[in-house]
C-alpha positions in Angstrom: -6.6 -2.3 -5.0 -9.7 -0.1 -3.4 -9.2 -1.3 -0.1 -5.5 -0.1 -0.6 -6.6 3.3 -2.0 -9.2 4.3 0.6 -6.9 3.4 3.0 -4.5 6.0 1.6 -6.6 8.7 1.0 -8.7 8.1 4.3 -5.2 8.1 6.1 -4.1 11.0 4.5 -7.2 12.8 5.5 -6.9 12.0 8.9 -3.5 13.2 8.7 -4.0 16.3 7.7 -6.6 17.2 9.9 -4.6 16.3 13.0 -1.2 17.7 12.1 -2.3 20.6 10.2 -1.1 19.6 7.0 -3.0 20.2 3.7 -4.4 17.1 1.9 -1.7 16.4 -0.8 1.0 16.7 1.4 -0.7 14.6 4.0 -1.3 11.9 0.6 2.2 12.3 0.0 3.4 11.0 3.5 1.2 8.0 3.2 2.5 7.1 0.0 6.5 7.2 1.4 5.1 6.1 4.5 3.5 2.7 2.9 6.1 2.3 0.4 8.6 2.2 2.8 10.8 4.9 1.4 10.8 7.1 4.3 12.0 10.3 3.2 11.2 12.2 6.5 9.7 15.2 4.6 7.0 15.8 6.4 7.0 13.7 9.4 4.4 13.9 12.3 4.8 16.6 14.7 2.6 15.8 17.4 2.2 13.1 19.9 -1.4 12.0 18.1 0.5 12.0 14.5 2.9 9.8 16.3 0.7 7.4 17.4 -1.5 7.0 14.6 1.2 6.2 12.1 2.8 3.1 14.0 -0.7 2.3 13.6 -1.4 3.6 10.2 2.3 2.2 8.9 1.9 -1.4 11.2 -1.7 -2.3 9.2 -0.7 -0.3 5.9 2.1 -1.7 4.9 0.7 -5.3 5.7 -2.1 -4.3 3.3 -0.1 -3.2 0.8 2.5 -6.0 0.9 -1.1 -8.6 0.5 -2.3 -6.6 -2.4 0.8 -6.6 -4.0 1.2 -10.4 -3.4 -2.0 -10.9 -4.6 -1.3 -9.1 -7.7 1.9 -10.5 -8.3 0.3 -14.4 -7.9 -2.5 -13.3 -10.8 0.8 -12.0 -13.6 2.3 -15.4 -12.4 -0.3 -17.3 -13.2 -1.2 -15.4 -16.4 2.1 -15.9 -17.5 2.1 -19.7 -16.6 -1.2 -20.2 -18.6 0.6 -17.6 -21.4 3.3 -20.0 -21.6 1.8 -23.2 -22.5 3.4 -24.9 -19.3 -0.3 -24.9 -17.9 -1.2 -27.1 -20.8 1.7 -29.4 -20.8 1.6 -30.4 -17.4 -2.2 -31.4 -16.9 -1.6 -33.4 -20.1 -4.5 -31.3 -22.6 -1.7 -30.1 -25.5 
């Protein structure tokens, strides 16, 4: 959501500022970073890039994996109420 996107494009603009890297590649590592993919294309060069990824990849991907959750628990309950089975079960149909 927006917490998920400023984290991403605040990371990546932290990124590129301390390994050198220009803005859409640094956007592009935080994607593959937070998605887990991993590609390795770029990858962090210097001790400080290091360091703030375990950091950046340890709280990102928890944030990502919440926001996905939360969004999956809102289709799932869409669909229940979609499906009539909301209706059948508290008795109201």
């Amino acid at each position: 959501t927006l917490l998920c996107l400023l984290f991403v494009f605040g990371g990546a603009a932290i990124f590129a500022s301390v390994e050198k890297w220009d803005y859409l590649e640094a956007v592009y590592f935080c994607i593959v970073m937070l998605t887990t993919v991993g590609y390795g294309d770029p990858s962090p060069a210097t001790k400080a890039g290091k360091a703030l990824s375990c950091v950046f990849g340890f709280w990102g991907i928890g944030l990502i994996g919440s926001a996905v959750g939360i969004v999956g628990a809102a289709m799932a309950e869409a669909l229940h109420i979609l499906s009539g089975e909301h209706e059948q079960k508290n008795g109201t149909k």
